[in-house]
Backbone of each chain as nested JSON, in Angstrom:
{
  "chains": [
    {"id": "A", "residues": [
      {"number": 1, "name": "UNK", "atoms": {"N": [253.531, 278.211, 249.552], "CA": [252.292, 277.612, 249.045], "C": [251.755, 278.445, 247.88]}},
      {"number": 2, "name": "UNK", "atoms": {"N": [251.246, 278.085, 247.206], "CA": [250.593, 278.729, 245.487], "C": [249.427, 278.739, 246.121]}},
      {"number": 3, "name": "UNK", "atoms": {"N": [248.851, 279.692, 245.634], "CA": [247.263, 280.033, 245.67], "C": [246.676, 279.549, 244.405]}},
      {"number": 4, "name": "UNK", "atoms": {"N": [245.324, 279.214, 244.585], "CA": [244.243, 279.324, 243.038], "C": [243.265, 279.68, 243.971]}},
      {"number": 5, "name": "UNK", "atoms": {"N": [242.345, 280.421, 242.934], "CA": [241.15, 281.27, 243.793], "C": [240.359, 281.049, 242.372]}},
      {"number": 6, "name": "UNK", "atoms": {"N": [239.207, 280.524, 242.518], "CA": [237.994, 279.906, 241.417], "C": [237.283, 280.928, 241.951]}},
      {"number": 7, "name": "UNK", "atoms": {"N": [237.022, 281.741, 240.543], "CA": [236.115, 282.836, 240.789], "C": [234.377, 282.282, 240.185]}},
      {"number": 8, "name": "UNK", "atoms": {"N": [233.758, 281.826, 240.861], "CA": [232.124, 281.697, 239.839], "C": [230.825, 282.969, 240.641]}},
      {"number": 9, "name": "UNK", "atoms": {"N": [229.673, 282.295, 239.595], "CA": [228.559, 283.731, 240.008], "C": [227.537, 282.391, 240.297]}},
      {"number": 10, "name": "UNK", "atoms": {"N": [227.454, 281.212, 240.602], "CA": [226.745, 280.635, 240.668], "C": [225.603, 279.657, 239.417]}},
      {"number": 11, "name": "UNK", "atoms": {"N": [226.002, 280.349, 238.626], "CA": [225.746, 280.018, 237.248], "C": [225.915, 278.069, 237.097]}},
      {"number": 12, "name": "UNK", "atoms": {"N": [225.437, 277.587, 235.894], "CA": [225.581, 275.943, 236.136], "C": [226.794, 275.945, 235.017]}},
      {"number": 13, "name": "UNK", "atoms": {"N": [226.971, 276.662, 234.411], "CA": [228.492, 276.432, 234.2], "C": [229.501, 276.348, 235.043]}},
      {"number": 14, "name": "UNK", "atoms": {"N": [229.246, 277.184, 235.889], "CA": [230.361, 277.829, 237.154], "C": [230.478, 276.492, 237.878]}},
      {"number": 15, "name": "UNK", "atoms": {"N": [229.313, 275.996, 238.536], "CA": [229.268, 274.977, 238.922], "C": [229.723, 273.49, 238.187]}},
      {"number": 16, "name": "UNK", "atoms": {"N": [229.47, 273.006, 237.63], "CA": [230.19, 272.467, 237.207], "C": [231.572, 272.474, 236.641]}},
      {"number": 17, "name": "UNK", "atoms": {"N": [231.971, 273.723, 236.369], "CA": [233.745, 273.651, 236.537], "C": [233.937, 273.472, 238.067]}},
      {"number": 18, "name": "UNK", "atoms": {"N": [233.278, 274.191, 238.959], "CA": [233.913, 274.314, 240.229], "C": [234.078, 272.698, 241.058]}},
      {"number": 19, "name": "UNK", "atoms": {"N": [233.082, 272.543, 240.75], "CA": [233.182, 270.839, 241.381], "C": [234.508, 269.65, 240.547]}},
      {"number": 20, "name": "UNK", "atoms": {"N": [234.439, 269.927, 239.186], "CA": [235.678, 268.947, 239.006], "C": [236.661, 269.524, 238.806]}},
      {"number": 21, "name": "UNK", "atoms": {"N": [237.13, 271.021, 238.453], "CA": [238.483, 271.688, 238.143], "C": [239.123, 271.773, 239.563]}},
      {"number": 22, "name": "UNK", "atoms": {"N": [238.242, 272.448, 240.35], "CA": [238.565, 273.006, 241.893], "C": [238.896, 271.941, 242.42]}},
      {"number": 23, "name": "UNK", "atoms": {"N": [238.004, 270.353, 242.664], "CA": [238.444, 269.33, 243.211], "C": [239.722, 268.951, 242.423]}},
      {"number": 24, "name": "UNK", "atoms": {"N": [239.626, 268.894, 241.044], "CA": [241.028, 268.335, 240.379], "C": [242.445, 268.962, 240.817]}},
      {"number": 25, "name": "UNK", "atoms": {"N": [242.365, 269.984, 241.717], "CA": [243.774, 270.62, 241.622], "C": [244.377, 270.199, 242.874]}},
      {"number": 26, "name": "UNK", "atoms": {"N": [245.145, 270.006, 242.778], "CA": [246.27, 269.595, 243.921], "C": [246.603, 270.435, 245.378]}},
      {"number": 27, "name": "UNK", "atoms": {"N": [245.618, 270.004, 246.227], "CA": [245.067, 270.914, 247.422], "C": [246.638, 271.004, 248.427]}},
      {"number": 28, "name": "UNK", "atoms": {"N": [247.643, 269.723, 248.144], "CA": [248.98, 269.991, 248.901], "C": [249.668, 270.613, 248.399]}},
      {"number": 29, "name": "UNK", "atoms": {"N": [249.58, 271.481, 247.159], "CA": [250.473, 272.449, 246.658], "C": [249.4, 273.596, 246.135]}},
      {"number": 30, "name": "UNK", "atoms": {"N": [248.691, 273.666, 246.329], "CA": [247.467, 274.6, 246.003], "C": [246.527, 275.052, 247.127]}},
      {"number": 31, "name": "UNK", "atoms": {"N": [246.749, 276.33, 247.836], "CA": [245.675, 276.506, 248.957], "C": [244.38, 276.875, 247.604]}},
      {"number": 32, "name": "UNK", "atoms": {"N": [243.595, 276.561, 248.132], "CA": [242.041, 276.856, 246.535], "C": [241.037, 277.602, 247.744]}},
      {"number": 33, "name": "UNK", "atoms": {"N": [240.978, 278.692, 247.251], "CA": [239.563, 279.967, 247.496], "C": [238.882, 279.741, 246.55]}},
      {"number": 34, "name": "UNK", "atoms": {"N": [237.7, 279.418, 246.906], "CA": [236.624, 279.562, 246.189], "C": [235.207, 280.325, 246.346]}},
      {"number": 35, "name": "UNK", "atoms": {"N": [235.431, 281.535, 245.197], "CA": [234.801, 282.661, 245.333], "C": [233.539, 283.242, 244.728]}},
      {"number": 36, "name": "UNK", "atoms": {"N": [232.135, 283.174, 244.925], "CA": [230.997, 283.455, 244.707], "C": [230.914, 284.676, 244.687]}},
      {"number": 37, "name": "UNK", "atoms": {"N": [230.909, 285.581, 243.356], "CA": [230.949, 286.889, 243.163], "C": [229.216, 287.32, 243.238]}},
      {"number": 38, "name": "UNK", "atoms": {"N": [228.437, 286.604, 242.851], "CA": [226.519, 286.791, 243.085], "C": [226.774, 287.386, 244.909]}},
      {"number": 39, "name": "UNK", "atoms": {"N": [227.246, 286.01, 245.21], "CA": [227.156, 286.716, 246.723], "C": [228.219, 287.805, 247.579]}},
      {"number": 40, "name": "UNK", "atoms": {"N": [229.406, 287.449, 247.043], "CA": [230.475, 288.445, 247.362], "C": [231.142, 289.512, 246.349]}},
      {"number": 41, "name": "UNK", "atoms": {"N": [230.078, 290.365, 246.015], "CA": [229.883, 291.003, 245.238], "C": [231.427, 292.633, 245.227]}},
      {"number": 42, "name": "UNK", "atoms": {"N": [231.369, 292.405, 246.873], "CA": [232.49, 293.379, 246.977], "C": [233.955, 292.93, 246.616]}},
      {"number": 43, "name": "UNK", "atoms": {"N": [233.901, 291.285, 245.622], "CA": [235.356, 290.891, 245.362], "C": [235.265, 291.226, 243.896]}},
      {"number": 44, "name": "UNK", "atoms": {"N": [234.537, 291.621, 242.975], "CA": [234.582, 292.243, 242.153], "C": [235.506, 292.958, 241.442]}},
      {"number": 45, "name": "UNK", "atoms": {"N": [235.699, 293.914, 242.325], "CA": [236.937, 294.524, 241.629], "C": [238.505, 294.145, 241.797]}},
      {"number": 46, "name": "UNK", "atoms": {"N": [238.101, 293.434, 242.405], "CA": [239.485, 292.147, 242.925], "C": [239.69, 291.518, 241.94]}},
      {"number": 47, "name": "UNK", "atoms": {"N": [238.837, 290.734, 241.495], "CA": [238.707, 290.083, 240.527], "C": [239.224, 290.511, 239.155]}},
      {"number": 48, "name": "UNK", "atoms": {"N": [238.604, 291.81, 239.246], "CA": [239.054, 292.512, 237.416], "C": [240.03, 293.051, 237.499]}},
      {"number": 49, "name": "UNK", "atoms": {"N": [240.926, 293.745, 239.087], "CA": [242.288, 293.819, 238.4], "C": [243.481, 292.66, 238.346]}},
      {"number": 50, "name": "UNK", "atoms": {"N": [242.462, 291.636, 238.64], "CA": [243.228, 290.388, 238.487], "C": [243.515, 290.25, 237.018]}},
      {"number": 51, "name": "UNK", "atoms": {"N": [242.363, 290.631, 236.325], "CA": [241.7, 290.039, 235.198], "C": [241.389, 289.302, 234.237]}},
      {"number": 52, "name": "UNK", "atoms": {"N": [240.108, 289.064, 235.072], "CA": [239.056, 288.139, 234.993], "C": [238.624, 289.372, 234.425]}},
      {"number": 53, "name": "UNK", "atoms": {"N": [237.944, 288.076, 233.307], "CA": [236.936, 289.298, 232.16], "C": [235.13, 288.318, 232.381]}},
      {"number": 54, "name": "UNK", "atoms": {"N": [234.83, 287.332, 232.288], "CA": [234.485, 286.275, 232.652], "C": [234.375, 284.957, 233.771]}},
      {"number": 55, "name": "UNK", "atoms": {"N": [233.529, 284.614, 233.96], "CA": [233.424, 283.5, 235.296], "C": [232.48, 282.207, 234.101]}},
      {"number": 56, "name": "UNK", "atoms": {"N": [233.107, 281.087, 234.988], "CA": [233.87, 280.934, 235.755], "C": [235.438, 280.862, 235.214]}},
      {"number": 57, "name": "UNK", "atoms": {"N": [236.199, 281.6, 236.201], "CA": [238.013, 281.612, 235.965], "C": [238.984, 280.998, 237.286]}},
      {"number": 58, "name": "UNK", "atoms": {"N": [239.541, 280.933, 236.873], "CA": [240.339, 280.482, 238.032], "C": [241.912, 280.94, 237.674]}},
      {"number": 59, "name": "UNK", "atoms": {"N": [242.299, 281.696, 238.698], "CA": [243.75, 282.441, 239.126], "C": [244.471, 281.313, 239.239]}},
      {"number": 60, "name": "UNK", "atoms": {"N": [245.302, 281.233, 238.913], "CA": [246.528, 280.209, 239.663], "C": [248.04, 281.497, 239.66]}},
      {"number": 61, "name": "UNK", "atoms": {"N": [248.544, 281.762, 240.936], "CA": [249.217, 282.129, 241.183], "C": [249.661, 283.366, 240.182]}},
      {"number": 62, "name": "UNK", "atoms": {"N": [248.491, 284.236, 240.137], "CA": [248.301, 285.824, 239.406], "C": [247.734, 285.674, 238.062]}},
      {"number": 63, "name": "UNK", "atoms": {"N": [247.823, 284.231, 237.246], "CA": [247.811, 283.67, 236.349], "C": [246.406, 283.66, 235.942]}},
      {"number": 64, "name": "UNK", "atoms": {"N": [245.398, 284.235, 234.808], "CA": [243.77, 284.136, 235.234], "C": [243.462, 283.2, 233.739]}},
      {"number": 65, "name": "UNK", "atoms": {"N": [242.773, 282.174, 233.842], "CA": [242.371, 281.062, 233.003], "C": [241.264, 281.417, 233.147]}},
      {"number": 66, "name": "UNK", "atoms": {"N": [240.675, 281.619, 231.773], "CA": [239.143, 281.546, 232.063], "C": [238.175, 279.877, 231.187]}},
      {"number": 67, "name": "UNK", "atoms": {"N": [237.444, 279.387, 232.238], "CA": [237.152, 278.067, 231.862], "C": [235.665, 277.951, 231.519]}},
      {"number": 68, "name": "UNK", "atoms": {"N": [235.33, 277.895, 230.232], "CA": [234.193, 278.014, 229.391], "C": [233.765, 279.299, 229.58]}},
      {"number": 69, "name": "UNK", "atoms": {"N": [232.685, 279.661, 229.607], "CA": [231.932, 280.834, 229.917], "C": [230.695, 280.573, 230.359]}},
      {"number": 70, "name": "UNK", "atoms": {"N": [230.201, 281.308, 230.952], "CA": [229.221, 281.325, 232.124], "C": [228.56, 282.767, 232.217]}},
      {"number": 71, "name": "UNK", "atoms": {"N": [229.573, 284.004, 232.617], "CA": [228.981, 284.89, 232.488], "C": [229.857, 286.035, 232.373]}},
      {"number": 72, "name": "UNK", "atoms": {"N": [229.816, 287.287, 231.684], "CA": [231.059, 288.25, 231.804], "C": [230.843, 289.055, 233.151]}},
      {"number": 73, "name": "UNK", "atoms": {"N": [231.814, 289.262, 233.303], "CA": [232.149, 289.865, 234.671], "C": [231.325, 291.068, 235.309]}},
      {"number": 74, "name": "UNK", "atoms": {"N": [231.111, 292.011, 233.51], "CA": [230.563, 293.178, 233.689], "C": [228.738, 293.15, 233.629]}},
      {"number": 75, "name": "UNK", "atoms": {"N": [228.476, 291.713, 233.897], "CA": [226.707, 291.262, 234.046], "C": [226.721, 291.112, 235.629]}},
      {"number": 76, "name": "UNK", "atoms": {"N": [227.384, 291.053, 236.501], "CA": [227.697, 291.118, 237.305], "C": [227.183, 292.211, 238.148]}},
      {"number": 77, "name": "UNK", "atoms": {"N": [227.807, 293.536, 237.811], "CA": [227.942, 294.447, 238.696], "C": [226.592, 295.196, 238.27]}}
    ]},
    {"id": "B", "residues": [
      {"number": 1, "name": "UNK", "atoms": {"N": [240.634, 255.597, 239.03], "CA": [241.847, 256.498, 238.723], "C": [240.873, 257.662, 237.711]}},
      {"number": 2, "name": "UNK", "atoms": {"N": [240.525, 258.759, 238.069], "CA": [240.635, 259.546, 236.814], "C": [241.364, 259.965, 235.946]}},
      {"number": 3, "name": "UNK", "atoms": {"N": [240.651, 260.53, 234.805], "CA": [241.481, 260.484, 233.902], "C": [241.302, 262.44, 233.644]}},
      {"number": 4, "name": "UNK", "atoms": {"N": [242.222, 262.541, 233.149], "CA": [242.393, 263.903, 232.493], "C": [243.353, 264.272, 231.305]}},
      {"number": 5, "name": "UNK", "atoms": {"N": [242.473, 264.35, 230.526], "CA": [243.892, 264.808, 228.955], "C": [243.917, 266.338, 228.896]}},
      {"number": 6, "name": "UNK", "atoms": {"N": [244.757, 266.811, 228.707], "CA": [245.093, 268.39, 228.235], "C": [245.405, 268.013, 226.944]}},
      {"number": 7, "name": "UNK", "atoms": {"N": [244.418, 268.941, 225.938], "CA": [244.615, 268.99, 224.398], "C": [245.294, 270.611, 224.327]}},
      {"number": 8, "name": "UNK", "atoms": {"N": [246.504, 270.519, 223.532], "CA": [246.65, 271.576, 223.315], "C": [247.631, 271.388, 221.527]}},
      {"number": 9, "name": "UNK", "atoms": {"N": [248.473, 272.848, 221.253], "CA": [248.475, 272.725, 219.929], "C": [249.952, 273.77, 219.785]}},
      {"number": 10, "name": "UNK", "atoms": {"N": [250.521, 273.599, 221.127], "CA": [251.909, 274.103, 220.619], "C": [251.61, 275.56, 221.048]}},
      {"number": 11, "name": "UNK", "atoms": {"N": [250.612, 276.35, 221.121], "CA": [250.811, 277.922, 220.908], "C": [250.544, 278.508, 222.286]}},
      {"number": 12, "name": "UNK", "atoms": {"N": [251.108, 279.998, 222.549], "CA": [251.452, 280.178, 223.693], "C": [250.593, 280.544, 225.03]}},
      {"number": 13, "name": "UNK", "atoms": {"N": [249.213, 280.745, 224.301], "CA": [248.423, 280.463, 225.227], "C": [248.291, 279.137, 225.71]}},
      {"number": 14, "name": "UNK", "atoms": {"N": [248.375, 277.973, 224.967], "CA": [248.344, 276.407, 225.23], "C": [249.31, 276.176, 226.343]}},
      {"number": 15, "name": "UNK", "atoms": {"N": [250.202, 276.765, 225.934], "CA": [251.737, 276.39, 226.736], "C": [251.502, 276.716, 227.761]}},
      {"number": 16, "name": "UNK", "atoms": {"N": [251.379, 278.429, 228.226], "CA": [251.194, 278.74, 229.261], "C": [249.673, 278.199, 229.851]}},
      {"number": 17, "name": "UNK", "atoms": {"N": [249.034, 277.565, 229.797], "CA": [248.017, 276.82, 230.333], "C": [248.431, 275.574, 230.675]}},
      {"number": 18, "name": "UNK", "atoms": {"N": [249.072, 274.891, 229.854], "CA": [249.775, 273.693, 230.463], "C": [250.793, 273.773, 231.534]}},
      {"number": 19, "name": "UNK", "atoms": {"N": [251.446, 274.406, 231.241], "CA": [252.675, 274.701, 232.677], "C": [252.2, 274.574, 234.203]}},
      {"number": 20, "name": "UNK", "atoms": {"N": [251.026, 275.736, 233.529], "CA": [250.108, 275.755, 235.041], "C": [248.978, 274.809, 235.532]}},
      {"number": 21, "name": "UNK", "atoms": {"N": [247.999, 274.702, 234.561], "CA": [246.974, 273.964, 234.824], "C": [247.258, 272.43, 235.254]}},
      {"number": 22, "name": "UNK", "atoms": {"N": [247.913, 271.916, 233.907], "CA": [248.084, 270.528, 233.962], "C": [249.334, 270.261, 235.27]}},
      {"number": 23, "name": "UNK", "atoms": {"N": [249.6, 271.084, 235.94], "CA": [251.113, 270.853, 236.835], "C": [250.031, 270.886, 237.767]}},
      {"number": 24, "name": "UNK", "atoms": {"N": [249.176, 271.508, 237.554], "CA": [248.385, 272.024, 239.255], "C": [247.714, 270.976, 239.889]}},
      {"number": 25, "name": "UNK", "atoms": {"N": [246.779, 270.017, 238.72], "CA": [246.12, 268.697, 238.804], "C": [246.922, 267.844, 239.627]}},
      {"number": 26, "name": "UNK", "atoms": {"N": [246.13, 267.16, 240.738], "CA": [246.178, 266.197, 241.74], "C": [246.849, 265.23, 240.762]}},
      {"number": 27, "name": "UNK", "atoms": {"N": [248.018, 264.803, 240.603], "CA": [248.384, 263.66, 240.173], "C": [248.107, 262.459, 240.406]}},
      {"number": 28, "name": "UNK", "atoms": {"N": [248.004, 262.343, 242.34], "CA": [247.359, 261.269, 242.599], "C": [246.08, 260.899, 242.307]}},
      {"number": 29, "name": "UNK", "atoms": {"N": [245.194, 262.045, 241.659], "CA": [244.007, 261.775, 241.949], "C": [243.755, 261.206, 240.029]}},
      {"number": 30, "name": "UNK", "atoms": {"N": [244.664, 261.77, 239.556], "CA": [244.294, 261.86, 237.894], "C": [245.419, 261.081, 237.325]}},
      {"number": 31, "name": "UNK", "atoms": {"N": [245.315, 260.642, 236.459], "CA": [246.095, 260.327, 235.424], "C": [246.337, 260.92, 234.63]}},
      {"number": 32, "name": "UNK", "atoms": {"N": [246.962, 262.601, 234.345], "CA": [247.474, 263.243, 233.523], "C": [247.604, 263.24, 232.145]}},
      {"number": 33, "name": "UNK", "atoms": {"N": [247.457, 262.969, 230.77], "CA": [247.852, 263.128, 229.329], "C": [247.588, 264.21, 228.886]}},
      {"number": 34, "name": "UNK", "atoms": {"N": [249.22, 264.877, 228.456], "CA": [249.182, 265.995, 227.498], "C": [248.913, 265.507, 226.105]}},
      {"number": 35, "name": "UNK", "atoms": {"N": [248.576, 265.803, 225.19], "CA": [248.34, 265.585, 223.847], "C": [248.245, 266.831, 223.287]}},
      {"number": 36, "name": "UNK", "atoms": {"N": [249.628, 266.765, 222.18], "CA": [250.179, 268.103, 221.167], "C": [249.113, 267.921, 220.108]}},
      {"number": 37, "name": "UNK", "atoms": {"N": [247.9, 268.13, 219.97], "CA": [247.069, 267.836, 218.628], "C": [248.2, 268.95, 217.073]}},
      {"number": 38, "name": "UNK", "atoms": {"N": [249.035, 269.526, 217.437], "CA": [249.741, 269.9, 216.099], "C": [250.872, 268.428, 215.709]}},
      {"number": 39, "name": "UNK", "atoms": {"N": [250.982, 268.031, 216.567], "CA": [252.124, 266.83, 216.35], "C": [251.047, 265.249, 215.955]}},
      {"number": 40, "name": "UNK", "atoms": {"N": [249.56, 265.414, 216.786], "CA": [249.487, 263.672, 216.788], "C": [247.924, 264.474, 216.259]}},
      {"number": 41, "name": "UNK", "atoms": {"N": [248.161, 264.706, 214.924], "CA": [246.681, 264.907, 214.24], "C": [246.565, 263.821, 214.223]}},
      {"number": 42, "name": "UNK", "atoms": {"N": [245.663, 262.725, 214.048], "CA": [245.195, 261.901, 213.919], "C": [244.397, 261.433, 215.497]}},
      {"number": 43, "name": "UNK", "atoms": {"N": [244.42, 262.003, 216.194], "CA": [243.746, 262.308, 217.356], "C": [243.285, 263.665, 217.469]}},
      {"number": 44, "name": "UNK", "atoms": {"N": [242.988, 264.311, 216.44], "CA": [242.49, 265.308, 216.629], "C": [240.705, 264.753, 216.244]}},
      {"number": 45, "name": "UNK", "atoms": {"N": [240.548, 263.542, 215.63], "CA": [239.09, 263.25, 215.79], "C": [238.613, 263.154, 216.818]}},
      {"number": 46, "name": "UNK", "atoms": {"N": [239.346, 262.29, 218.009], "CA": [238.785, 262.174, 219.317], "C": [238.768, 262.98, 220.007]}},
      {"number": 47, "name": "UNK", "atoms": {"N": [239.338, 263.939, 219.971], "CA": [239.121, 265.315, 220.234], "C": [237.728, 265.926, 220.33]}},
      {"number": 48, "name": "UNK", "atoms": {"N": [237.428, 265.998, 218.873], "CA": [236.244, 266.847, 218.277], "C": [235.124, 265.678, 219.263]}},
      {"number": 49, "name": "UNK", "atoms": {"N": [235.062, 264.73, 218.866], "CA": [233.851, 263.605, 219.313], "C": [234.187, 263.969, 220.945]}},
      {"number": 50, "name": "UNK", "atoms": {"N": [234.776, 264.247, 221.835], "CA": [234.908, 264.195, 223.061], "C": [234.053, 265.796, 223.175]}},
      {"number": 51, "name": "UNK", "atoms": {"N": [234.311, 266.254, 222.51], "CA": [233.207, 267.779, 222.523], "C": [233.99, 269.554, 222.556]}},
      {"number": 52, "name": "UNK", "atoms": {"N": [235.371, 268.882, 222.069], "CA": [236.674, 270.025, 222.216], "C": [236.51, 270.692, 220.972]}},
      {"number": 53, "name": "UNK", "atoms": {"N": [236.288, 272.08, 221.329], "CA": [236.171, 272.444, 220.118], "C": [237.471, 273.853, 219.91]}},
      {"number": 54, "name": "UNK", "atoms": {"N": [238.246, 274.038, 220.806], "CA": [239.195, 274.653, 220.592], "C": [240.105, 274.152, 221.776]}},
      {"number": 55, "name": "UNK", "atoms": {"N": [241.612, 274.607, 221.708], "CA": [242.538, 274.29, 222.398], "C": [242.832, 275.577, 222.918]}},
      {"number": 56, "name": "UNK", "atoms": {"N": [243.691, 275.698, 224.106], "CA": [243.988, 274.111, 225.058], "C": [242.579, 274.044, 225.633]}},
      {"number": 57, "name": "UNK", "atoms": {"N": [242.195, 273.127, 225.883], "CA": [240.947, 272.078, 226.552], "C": [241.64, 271.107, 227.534]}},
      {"number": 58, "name": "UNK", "atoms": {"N": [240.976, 271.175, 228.615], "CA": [241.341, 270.083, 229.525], "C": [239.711, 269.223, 229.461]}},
      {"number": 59, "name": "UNK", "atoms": {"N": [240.095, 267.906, 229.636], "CA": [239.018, 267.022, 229.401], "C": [239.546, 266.031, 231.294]}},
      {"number": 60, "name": "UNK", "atoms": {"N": [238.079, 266.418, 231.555], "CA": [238.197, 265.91, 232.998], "C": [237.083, 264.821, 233.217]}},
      {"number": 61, "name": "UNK", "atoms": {"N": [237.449, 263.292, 232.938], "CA": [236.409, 262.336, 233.084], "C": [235.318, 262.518, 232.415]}},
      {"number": 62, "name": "UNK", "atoms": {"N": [235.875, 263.148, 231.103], "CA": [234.375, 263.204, 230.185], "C": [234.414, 264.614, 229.693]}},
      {"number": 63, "name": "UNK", "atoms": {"N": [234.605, 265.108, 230.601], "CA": [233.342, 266.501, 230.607], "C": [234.894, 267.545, 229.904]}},
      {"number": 64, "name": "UNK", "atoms": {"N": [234.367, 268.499, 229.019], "CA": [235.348, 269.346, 228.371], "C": [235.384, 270.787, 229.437]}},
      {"number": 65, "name": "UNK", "atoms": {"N": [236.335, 271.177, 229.441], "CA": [236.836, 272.62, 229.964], "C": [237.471, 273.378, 228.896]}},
      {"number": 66, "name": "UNK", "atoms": {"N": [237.095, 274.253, 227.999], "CA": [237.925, 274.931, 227.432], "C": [238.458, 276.436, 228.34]}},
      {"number": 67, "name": "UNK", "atoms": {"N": [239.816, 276.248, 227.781], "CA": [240.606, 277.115, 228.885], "C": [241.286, 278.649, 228.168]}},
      {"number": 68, "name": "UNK", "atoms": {"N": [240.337, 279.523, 227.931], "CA": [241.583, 280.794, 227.299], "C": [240.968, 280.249, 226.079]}},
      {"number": 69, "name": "UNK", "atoms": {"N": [241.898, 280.837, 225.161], "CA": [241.769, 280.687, 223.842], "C": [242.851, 280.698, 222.952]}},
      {"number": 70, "name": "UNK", "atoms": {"N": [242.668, 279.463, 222.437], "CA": [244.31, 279.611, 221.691], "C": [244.345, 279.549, 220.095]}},
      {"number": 71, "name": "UNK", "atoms": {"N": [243.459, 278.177, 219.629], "CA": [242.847, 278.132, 218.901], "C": [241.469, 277.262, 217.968]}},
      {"number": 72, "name": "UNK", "atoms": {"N": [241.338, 277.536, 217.172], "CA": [239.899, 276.47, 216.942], "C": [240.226, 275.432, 216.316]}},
      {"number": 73, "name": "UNK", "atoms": {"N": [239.413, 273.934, 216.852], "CA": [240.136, 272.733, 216.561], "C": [239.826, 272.758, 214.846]}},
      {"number": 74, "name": "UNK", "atoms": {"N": [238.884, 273.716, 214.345], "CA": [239.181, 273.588, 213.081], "C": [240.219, 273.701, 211.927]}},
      {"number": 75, "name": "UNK", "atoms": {"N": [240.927, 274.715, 212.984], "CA": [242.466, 275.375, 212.155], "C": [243.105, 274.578, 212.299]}},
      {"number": 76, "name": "UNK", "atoms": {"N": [243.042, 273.316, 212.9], "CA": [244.405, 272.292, 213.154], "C": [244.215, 271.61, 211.899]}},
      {"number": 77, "name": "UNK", "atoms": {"N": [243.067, 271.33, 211.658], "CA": [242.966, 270.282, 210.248], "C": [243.222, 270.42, 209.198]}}
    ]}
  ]
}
């Protein structure tokens, strides 16, 4: 199974990628985590040695897309 | 049926966004179109009017996603 893990901060950018990108992806070949860094603040550095420079992004299988901008990573912490 | 176009422009951030992104999309749920805006300029207007202002862009029922950065739909023209 491929992973994608949608990283957002809650932001209305974030949100709105998360609702049609996250729904758009193909959930029978895609397990999808979807990850609120505002609130799960300790995935952070998960995130950046993923790297993710920006949210909202989304990993696909180590792979990090970042989709519009919303907020940099390092407003975050 | 939704719809989803991936605009992209040949270059290797595009590419590698298409491989992944556009493969990842629910097929059943979308109706898929890649569009090479370096090959079919003449759709690079509907592009711009759809609200794409650099490639690759995925356009999901309207709404634009720009993905990464590859390049600006101005350099195509």
């Amino acid at each position: 199974m491929n992973t994608a893990i949608f990283y957002h901060a809650g932001c209305p950018v974030c949100l709105s990628a998360e609702h049609l990108v996250a729904d758009a992806l193909d959930h029978s070949k895609y397990t999808v985590e979807v990850v609120h860094l505002g609130e799960q603040a300790a995935r952070i550095e998960e995130a950046q040695t993923a790297g993710v420079a920006s949210v909202p992004a989304l990993l696909l299988n180590r792979q990090v897309f970042h989709i519009n901008f919303g907020a940099a990573l390092s407003d975050l912490q």
